[in-house]
C-alpha positions as CSV (number, residue, x, y, z in Angstrom):
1,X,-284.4,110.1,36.7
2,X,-281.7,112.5,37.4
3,X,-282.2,116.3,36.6
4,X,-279.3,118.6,36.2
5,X,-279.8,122.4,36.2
6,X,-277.0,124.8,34.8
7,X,-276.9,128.5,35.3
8,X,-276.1,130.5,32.1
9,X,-272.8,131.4,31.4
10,X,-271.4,134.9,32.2
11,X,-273.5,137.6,30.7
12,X,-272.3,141.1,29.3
13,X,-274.9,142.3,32.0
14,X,-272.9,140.3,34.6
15,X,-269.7,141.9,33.6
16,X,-271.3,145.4,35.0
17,X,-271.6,145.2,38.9
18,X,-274.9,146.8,39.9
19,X,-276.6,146.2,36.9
20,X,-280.2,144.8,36.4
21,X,-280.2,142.9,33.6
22,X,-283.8,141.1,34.0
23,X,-285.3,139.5,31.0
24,X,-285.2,142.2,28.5
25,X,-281.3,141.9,28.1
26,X,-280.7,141.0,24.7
27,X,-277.1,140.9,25.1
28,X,-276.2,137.7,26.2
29,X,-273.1,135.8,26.8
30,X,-269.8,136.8,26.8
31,X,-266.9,135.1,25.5
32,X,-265.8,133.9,29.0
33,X,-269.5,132.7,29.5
34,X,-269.5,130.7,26.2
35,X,-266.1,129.6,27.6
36,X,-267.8,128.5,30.6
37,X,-270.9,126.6,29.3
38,X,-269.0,124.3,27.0
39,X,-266.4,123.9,30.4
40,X,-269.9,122.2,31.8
41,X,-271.1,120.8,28.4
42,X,-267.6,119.1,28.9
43,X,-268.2,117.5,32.4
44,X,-271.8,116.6,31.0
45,X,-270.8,115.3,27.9
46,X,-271.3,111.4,27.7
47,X,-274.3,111.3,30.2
48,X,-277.9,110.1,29.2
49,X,-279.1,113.5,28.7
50,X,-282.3,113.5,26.5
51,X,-283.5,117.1,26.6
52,X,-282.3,120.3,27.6
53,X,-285.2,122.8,28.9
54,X,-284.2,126.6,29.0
55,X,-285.5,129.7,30.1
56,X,-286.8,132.0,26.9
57,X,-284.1,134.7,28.2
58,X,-281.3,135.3,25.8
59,X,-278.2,134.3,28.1
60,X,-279.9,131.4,29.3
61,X,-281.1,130.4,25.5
62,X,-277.3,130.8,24.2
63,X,-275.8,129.1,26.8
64,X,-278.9,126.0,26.2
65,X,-277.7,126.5,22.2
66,X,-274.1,125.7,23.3
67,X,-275.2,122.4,25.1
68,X,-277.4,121.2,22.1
69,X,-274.5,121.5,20.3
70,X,-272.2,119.5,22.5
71,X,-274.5,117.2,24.1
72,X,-276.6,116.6,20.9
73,X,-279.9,117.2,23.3
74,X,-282.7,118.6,22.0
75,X,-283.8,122.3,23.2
76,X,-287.1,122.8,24.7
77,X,-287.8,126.7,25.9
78,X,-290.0,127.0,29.1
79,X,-291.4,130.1,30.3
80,X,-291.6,129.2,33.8
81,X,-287.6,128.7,34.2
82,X,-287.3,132.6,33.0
83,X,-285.5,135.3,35.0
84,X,-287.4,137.5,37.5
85,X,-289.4,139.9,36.2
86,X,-288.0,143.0,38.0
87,X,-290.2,145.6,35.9
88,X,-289.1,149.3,35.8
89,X,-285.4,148.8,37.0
90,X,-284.5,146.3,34.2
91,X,-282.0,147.6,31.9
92,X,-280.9,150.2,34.9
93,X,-277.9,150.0,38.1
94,X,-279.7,149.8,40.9
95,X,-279.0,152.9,42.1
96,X,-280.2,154.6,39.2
97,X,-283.6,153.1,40.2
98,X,-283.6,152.9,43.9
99,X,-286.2,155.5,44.6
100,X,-288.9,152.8,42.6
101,X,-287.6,150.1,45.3
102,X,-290.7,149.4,47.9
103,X,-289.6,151.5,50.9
104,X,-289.8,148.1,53.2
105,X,-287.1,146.8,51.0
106,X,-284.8,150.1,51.1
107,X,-285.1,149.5,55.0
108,X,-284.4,145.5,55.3
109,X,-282.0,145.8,52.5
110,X,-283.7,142.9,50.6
111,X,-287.3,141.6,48.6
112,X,-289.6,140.5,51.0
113,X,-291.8,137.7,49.7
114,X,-295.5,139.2,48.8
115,X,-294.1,142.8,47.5
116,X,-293.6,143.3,43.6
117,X,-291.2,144.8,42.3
118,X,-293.1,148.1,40.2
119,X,-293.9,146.7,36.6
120,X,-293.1,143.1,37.1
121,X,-294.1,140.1,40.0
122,X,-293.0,139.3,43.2
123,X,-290.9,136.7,45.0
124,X,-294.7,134.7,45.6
125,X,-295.8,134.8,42.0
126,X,-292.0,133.8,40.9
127,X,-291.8,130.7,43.8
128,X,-295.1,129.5,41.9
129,X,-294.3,129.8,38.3
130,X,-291.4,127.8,39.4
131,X,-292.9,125.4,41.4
132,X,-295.9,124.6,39.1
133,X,-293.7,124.1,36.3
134,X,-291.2,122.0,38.0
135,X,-294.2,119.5,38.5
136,X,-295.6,119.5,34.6
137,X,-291.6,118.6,34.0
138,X,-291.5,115.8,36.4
139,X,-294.8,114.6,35.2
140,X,-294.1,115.3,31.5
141,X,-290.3,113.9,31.0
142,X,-288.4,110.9,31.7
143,X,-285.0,110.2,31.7
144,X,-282.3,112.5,32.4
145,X,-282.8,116.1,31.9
146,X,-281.0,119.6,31.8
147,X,-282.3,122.9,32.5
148,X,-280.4,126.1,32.4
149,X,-281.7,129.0,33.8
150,X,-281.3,132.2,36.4
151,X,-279.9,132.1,40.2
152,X,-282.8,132.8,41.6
153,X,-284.7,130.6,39.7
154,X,-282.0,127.6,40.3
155,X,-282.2,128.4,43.7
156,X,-286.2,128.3,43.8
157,X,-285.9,124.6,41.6
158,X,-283.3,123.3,44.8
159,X,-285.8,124.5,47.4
160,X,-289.0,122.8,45.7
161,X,-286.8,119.6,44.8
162,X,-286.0,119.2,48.7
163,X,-288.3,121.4,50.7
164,X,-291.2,121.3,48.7
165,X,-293.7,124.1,47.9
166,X,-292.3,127.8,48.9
167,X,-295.4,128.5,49.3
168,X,-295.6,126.4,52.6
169,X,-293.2,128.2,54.2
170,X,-291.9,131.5,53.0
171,X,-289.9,132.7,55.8
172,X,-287.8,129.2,55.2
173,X,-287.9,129.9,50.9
174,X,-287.1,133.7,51.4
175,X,-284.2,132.6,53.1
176,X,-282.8,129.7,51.2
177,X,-283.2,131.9,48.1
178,X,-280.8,135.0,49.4
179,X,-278.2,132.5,51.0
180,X,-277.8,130.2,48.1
181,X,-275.6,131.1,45.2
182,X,-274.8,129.7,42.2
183,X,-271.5,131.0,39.7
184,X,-272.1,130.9,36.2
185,X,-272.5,127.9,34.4
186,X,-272.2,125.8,37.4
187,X,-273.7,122.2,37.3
188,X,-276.5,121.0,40.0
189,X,-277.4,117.4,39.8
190,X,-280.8,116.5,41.8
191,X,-281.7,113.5,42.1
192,X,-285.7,112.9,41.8
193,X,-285.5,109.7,43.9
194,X,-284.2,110.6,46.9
195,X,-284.9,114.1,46.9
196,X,-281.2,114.9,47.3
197,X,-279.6,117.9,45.4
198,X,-275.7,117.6,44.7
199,X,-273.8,120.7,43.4
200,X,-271.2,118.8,41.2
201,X,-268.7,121.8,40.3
202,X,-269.3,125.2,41.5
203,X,-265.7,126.2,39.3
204,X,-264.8,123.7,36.9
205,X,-260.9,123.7,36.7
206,X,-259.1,124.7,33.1
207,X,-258.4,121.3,30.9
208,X,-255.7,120.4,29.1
209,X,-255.0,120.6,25.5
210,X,-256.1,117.7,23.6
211,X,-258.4,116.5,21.0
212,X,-261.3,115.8,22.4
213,X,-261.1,119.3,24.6
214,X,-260.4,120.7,21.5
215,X,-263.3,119.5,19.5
216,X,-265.8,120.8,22.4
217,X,-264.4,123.8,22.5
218,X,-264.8,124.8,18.9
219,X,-268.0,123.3,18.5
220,X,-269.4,124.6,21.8
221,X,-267.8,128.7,21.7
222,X,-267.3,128.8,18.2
223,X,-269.1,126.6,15.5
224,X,-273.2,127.4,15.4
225,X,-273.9,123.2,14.5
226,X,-273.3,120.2,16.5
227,X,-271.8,118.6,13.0
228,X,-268.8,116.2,13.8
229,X,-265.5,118.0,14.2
230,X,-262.1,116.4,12.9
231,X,-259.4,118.2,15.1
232,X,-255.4,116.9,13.9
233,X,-252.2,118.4,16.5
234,X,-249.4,120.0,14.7
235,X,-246.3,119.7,15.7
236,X,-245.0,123.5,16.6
237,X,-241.4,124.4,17.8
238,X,-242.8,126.4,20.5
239,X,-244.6,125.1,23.7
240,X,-248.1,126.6,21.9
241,X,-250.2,123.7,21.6
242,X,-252.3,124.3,17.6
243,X,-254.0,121.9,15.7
244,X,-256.2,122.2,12.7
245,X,-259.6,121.7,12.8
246,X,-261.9,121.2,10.1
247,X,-265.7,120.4,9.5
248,X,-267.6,123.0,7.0
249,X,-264.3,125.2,7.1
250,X,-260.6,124.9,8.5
251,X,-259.7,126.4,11.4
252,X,-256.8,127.1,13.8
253,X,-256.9,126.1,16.9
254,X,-253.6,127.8,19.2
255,X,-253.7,127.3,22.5
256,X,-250.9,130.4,23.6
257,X,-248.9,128.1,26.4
258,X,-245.8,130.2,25.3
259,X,-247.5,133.6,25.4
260,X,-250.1,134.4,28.2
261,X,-252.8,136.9,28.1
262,X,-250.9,140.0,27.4
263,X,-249.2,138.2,24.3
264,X,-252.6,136.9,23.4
265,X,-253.8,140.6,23.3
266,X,-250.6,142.0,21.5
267,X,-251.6,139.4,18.7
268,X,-255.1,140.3,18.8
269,X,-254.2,143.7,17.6
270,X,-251.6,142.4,15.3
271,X,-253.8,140.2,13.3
272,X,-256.9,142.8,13.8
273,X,-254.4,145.2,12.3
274,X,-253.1,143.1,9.7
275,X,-256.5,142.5,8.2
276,X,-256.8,145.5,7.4
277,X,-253.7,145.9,5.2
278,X,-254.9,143.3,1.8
279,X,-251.0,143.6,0.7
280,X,-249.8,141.4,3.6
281,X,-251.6,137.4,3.0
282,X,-251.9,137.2,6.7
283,X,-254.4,134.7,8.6
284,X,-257.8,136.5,10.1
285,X,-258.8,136.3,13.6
286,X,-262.0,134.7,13.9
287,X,-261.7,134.2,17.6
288,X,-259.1,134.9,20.9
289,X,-260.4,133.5,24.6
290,X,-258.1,135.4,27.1
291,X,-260.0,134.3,29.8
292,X,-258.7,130.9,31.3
293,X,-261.7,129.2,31.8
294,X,-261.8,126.4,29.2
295,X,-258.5,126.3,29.4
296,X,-255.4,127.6,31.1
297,X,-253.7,130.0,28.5
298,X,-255.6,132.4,26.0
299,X,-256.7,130.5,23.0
300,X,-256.4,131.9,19.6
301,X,-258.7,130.5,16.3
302,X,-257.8,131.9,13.0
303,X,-259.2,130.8,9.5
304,X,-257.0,128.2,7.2
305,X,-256.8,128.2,3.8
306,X,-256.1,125.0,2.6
307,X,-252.8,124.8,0.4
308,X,-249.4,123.5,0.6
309,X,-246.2,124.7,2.8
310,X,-243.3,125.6,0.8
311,X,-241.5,122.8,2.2
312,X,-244.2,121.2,-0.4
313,X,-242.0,123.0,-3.4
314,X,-239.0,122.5,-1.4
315,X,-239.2,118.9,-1.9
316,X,-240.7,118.1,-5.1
317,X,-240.0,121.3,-7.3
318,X,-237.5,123.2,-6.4
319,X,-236.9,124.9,-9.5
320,X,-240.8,126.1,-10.1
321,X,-239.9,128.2,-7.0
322,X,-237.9,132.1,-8.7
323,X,-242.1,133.5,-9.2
324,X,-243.0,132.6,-5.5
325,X,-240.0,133.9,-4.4
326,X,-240.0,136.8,-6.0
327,X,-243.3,137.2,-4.6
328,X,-242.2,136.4,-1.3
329,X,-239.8,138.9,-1.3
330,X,-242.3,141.5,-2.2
331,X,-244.3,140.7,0.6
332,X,-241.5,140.5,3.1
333,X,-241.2,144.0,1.9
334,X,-245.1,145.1,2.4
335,X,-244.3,143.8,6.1
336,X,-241.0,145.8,6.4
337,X,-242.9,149.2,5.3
338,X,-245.6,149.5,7.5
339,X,-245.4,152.5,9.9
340,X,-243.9,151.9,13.3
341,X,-245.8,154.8,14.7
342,X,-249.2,153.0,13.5
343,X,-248.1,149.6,15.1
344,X,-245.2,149.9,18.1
345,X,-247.7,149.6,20.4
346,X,-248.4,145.7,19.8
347,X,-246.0,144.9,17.4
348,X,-243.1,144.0,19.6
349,X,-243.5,141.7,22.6
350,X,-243.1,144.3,25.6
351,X,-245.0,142.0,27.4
352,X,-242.5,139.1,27.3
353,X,-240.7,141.1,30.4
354,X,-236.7,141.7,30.8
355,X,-235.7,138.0,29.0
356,X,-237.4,138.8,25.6
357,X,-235.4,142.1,25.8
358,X,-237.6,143.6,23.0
359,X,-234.9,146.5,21.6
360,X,-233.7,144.7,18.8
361,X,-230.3,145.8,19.5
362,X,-230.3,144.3,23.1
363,X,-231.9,141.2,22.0
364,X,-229.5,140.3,19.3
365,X,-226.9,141.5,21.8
366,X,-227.7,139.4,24.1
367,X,-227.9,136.1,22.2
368,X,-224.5,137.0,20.5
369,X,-223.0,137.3,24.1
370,X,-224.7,133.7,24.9
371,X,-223.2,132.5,21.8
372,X,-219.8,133.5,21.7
373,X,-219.5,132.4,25.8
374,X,-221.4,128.8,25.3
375,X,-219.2,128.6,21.5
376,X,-216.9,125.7,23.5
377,X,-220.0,123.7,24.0
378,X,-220.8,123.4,20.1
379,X,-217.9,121.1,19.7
380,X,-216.7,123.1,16.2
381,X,-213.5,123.2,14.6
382,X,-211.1,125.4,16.5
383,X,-211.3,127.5,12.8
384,X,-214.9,127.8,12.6
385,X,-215.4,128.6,16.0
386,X,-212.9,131.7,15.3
387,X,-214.8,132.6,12.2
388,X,-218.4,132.6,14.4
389,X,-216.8,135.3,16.8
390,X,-215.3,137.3,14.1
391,X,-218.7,138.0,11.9
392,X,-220.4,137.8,15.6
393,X,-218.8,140.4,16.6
394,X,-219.1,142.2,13.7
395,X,-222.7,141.9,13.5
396,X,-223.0,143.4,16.8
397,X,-220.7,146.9,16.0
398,X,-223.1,146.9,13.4
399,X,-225.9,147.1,15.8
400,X,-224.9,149.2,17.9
401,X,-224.5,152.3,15.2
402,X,-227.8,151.5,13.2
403,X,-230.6,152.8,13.3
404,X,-233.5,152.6,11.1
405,X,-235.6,149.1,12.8
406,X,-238.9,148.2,11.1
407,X,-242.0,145.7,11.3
408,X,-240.5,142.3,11.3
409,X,-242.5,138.7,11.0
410,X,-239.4,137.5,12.6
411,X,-240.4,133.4,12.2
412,X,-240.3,133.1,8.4
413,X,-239.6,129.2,8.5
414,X,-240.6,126.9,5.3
415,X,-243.9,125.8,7.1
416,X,-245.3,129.2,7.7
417,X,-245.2,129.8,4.3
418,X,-248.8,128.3,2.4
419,X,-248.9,128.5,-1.5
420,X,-251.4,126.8,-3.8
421,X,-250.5,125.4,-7.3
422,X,-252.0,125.6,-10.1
423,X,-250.9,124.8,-13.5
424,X,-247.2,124.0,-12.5
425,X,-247.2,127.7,-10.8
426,X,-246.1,128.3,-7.4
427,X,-248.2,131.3,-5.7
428,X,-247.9,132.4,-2.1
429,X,-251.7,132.5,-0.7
430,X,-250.9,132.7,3.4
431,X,-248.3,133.8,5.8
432,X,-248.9,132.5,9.6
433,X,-247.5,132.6,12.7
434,X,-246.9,136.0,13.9
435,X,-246.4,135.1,17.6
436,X,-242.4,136.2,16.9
437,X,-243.1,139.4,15.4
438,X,-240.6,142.3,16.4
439,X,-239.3,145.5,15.4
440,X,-236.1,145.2,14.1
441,X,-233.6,144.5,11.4
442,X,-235.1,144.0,7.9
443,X,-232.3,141.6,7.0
444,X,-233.0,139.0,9.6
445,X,-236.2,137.9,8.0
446,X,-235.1,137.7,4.6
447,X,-231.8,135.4,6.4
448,X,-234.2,133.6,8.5
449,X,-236.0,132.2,5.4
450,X,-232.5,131.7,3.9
451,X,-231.2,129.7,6.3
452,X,-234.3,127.4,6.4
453,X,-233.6,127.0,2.3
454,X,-229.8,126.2,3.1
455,X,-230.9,123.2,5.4
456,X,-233.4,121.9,2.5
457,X,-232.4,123.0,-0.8
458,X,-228.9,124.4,-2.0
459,X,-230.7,125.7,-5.7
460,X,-233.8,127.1,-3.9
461,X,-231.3,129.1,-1.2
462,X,-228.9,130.4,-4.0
463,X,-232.3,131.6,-5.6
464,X,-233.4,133.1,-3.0
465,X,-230.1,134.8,-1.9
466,X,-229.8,136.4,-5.4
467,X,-233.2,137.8,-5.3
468,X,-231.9,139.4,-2.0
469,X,-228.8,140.4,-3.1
470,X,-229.7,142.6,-6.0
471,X,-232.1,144.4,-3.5
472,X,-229.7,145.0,-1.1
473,X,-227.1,147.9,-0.7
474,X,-223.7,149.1,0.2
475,X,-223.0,146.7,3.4
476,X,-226.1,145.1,3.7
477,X,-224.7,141.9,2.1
478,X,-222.4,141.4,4.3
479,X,-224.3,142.0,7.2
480,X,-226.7,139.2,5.5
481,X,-223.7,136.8,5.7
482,X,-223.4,137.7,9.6
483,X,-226.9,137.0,10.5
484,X,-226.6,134.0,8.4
485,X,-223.9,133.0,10.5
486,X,-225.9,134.1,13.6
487,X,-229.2,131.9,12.3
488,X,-227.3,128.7,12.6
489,X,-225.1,128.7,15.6
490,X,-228.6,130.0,17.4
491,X,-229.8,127.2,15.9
492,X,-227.2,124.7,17.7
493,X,-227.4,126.5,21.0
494,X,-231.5,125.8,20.8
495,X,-230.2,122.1,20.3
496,X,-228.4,122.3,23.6
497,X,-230.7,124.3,25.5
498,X,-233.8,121.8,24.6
499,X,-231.6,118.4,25.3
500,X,-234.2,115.7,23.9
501,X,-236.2,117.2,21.2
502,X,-235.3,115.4,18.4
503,X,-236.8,117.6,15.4
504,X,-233.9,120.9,17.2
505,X,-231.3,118.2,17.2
506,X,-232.1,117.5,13.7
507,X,-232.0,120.7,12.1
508,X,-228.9,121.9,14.3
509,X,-226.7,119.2,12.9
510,X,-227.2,120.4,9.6
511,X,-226.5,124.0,11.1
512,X,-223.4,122.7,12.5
513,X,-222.4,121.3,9.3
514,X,-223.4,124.2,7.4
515,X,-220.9,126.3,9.9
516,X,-218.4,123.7,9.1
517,X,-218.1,125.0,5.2
């Protein structure tokens, strides 16, 4: 018989040094502490475990409802693995509270062992609860067991597992107790037959993305049943790892490799902001993880509504598509006219440092420059290449002397892009993927799109360029046909800068082509 205890995951109370949360915290876990129990429900997952017994308190019964869920263990509650009962200070810092300390302890700096704390028990009556109930769960249990609980308490269930009653010694218990530590969520095997204790993982490392970790993830921090998960990998341009999870509801899953914490929180205010504006069909944020526990980079989870991409239309009816583009447009549109003032502040990616270069001006600027030196490399026609530098460097005077930027998407590709069909009609239900957002030029998402449509779908990109085209003013159109011409040879540089990737080679030699007419 093996018994392995668990500490609860990281509390809000834990989160504020000094604090005395006690038993009467009703605040439990924080999303790094769900992020760390399902870390150990991980390493556990796949063992014998029959039962998991947890203290009544509410960190340690969240963290025991994130195991059920994984391990698929029953939950037993036990009174005798609760927290300390430190009376009048709970719910207080310390200092608040430390004329109510014994004046023995305020001397030693420390509980002694026979001394209650005012209101609630002492380090005797604690090493006895303990003890006594360790026995009726050895006597009551077989097989492999988990019990998650408090650091003192863990440290008390070591000591009677090796030592035997505190009782017997307190001098030897009282000691053991303030020199043992345990982090959150950390994972102590004993083993009843030798009377040996093991601490497996004091910090469990970060996993990498895949399935599995997936699954336990969701169903551990973010699901509230241990129903079966199906978890698919999408295939993503960007070194974010996402797949789409379903069970009850679709999920999903993003796992911000491309981002890091500061982008994680920029989008966490996007899409919080976004919710709130019903004109723009954008995804909502059920759940973002900066914390790097679970995993390396800051996970995002956002709701999925079930539907089709338009590269859906784009392949079997293109000419159903003037209504949802029409509607497209209108939402581009909605996107364009929020305030800057009401969203600078997360809307473009600051936190990308000097490379992003998030002034739109500099960041087109700079690709241009790229372009125009690396242009030898595309292996074009000496005319085309001379046609690229002309509208390149057109496009750029252009930059330089406007001046009105707004709210882009700024990734308006075919697959971001969820409709839903019903009787032969095309309707736009979901936009996704606002990791590229910027503020910038209008015209580069409505081009974007269009020169996703050119590389599918001649009719469906002539529809959509009219649509555009009777919008747009004065020289607007032919600044549209410069970013066009910027879209695609970006397109082929991506091709030469990610040697390998098939799916960029594929779509840049129909660029390169498309540059050819």
């Amino acid at each position: 018989m093996k018994i392995f205890l668990v500490r609860h995951g990281e509390s809000v109370g834990n989160t504020k040094r000094g604090f005395i949360s006690g038993r009467s915290d009703t605040q439990g876990l924080t999303i790094k502490g769900k992020s760390q129990v399902a870390r150990a429900a991980f390493t556990l997952d796949g063992l014998p475990i029959k039962t998991v017994i947890t203290s009544p308190v509410v960190r340690a019964k969240e963290s025991a409802e994130i195991l059920q869920r994984i391990l698929c263990a029953p939950v037993v509650v036990d009174v005798s693995l609760s927290e300390l009962d430190h009376g009048v200070i709970e719910g207080h810092y310390w200092w608040e509270m430390r004329d109510r300390f014994p004046p023995n302890w305020r001397k030693n700096l420390r509980e002694d062992y026979k001394t209650r704390y005012e209101g609630g028990e002492s380090f005797k009556e604690l090493a006895k609860r303990v003890y006594d109930g360790y026995q009726k769960i050895l006597k009551n249990y077989s097989g492999d067991i988990l019990l998650v609980t408090h650091q003192a308490i863990l440290a008390t269930l070591i000591y009677c597992h090796t030592k035997g009653n505190p009782d017997d010694d307190a001098l030897s218990y009282m000691e053991f107790v303030h020199s043992t530590f345990t982090s959150n969520a950390a994972i102590v095997e004993l083993d009843v037959a030798t009377k040996k204790h093991t601490l497996r993982k004091l910090s469990l490392p970060p996993l990498e993305a895949n399935t599995d970790a997936v699954k336990i993830y969701v169903k551990g921090v973010v699901e509230t049943s241990s129903a079966d998960l199906n978890a698919e990998r999408l295939t993503t341009f960007s070194r974010n790892h996402v797949f789409l999870v379903k069970n009850s509801r679709s999920l999903l899953f993003k796992l911000l490799s491309d981002e890091g914490t500061l982008g994680g929180e920029r989008l966490a205010s996007m899409y919080t902001f976004l919710e709130k504006n019903n004109s723009i069909p954008a995804p909502h944020l059920i759940h973002f993880d900066p914390s790097g526990v679970f995993f390396k980079d800051a996970v995002f989870i956002l709701d999925y509504l079930m539907g089709d991409s338009i590269v859906t239309c784009l392949a079997n009816h293109p000419e159903r598509m003037n209504k949802l583009h029409h509607e497209l447009y209108e939402t581009v549109i909605a996107i364009h006219s929020l305030p800057v003032s009401a969203v600078e502040s997360f809307w473009s990616p600051h936190d990308w440092g000097k490379a992003a270069r998030p002034v739109w001006e500099d960041y087109i600027g700079s690709q241009i420059d790229t372009i125009v030196t690396r242009l030898p490399e595309f292996k074009l026609k000496e005319k085309t290449c001379a046609k690229i530098v002309s509208s390149l460097t057109s496009l750029k005077n252009y930059l330089s002397s406007a001046s009105r930027w707004v709210p882009l998407h700024g990734d308006f590709a075919p697959q971001n892009l969820i409709v839903e069909h019903k009787n032969e009609v095309c309707r736009l239900i979901r936009i996704i993927d606002f990791e590229r957002a910027r503020i910038g030029d209008g015209l580069w998402d409505l081009v974007f799109y269009f020169g996703w449509l050119e590389r599918a779908n001649e009719k469906a990109a002539a529809n959509w360029k009219t649509i555009c085209f009777n919008n747009l003013r004065g020289n607007e159109k032919k600044h549209f046909e410069e970013y066009r011409m910027l879209f695609h040879a970006w397109t082929v540089l991506d091709m030469l800068d990610y040697k390998g990737n098939e799916k960029r080679k594929e779509v840049a030699m129909v660029s390169k082509k498309l540059l050819e007419k």
